[in-house]
N, C-alpha and C positions, 0 to 999 in steps of 0.2 A: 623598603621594609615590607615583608609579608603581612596579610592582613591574621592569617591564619597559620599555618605551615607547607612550606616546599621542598619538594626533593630538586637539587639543582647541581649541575653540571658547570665549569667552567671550561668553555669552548676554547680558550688558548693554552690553559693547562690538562684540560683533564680532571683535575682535583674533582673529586665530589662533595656537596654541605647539603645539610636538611637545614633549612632555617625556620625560626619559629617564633612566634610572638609570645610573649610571654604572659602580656595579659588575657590573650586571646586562649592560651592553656588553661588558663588562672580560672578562666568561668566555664568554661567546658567541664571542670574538675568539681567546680560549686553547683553549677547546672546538673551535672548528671550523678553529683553528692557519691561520687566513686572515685576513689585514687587512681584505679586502672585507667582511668579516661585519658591524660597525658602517655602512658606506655603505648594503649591502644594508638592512637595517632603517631605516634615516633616507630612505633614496629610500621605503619601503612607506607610511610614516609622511606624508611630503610627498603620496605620491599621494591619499590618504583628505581630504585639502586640497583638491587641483585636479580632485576628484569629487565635492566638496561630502559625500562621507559624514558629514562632522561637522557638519552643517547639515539634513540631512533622515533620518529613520528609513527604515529599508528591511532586504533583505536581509543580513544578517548574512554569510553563504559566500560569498553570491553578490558585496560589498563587497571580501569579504577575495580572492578570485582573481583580481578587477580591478585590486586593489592590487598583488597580486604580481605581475602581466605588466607593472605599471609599471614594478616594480624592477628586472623583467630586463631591459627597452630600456633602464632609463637604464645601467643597470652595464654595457649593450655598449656604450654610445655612450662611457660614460666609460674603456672598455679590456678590461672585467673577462673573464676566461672564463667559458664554461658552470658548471663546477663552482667556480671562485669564487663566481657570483650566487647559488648556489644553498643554497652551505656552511652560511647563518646559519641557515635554514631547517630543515637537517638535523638539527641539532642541536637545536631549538628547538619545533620540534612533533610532536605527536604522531600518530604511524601513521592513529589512526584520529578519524573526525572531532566535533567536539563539538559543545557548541551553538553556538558564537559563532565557530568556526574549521571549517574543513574540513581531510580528514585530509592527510596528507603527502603520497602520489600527485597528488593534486588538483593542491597549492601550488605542488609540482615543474613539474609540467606547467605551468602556468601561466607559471614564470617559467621555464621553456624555450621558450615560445610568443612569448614579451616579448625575452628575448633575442634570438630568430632574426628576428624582425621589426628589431630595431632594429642588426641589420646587411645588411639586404634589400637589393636592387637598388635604387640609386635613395635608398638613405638617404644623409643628409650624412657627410663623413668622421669626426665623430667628434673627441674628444680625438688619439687615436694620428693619424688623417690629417691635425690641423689645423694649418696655415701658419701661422708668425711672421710679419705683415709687416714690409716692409721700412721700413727706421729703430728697431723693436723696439718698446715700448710693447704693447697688451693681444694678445692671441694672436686673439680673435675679440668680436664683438656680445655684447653681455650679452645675459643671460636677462631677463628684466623679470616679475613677480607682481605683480598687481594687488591690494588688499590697502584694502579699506572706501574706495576712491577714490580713495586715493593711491597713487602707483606707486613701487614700489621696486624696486632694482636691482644683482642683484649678480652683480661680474666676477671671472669664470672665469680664471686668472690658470696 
């Protein structure tokens, strides 16, 4: 059982899982008195997937800041403020940095860098911008993950 959440690989299948503790959501979400706080960490989580970090050894910091600038596009594409993306963070690590984490200036930055990007000139509108069309039915195209050859697909509703 994770103490906290992990992006995880199963090495005879392939399959990918984020596991996650539930109580350890529960107070990160009370701790930083923000909803976004559980999203924040399931988007950092998701991105360690679609960077293959659970698939190749490498940098450690240098993993973890790339994860975080994930978090912050996706939590401005999905609505969130600056300091919602950033709330779960705040509470969750520490000032300075360890072996497997970089310290909190770092992570900040990071998903301030992620946020600002993912409402840049030129980026799609987003949740808040996107149109119902007309007759009603899905708001917009799925996402699609591709996932050991099969594609799966889930609607944003």
């Amino acid at each position: 059982m994770t103490p906290n959440a992990e992006a995880f690989i199963d090495e005879k299948t392939g399959e990918r899982f984020i596991f996650y503790n539930a109580a350890f959501m529960q107070s990160v979400k009370q701790r930083a008195v923000e909803d976004w706080s559980p999203i924040s960490i399931l988007a950092h989580e998701v991105g360690h997937h679609l960077a293959f970090h659970t698939a190749i050894a490498g940098n450690d910091h240098k993993f973890e800041l790339e994860v975080d600038y994930f978090s912050g596009f996706v939590l401005r594409r999905l609505g969130a403020t600056l300091n919602q993306a950033q709330a779960a963070m705040r509470v969750i690590n520490r000032k300075t940095p360890g072996p497997t984490h970089p310290g909190l200036d770092d992570r900040l930055q990071a998903i301030t860098i992620g946020w600002t990007d993912g409402g840049g000139p030129g980026a799609p509108p987003g949740l808040k911008g996107a149109k119902r069309p007309a007759g009603g039915g899905k708001t917009w195209q799925p996402y699609t993950f591709l996932q050991r050859r099969r594609q799966r697909r889930i609607w944003l509703t």
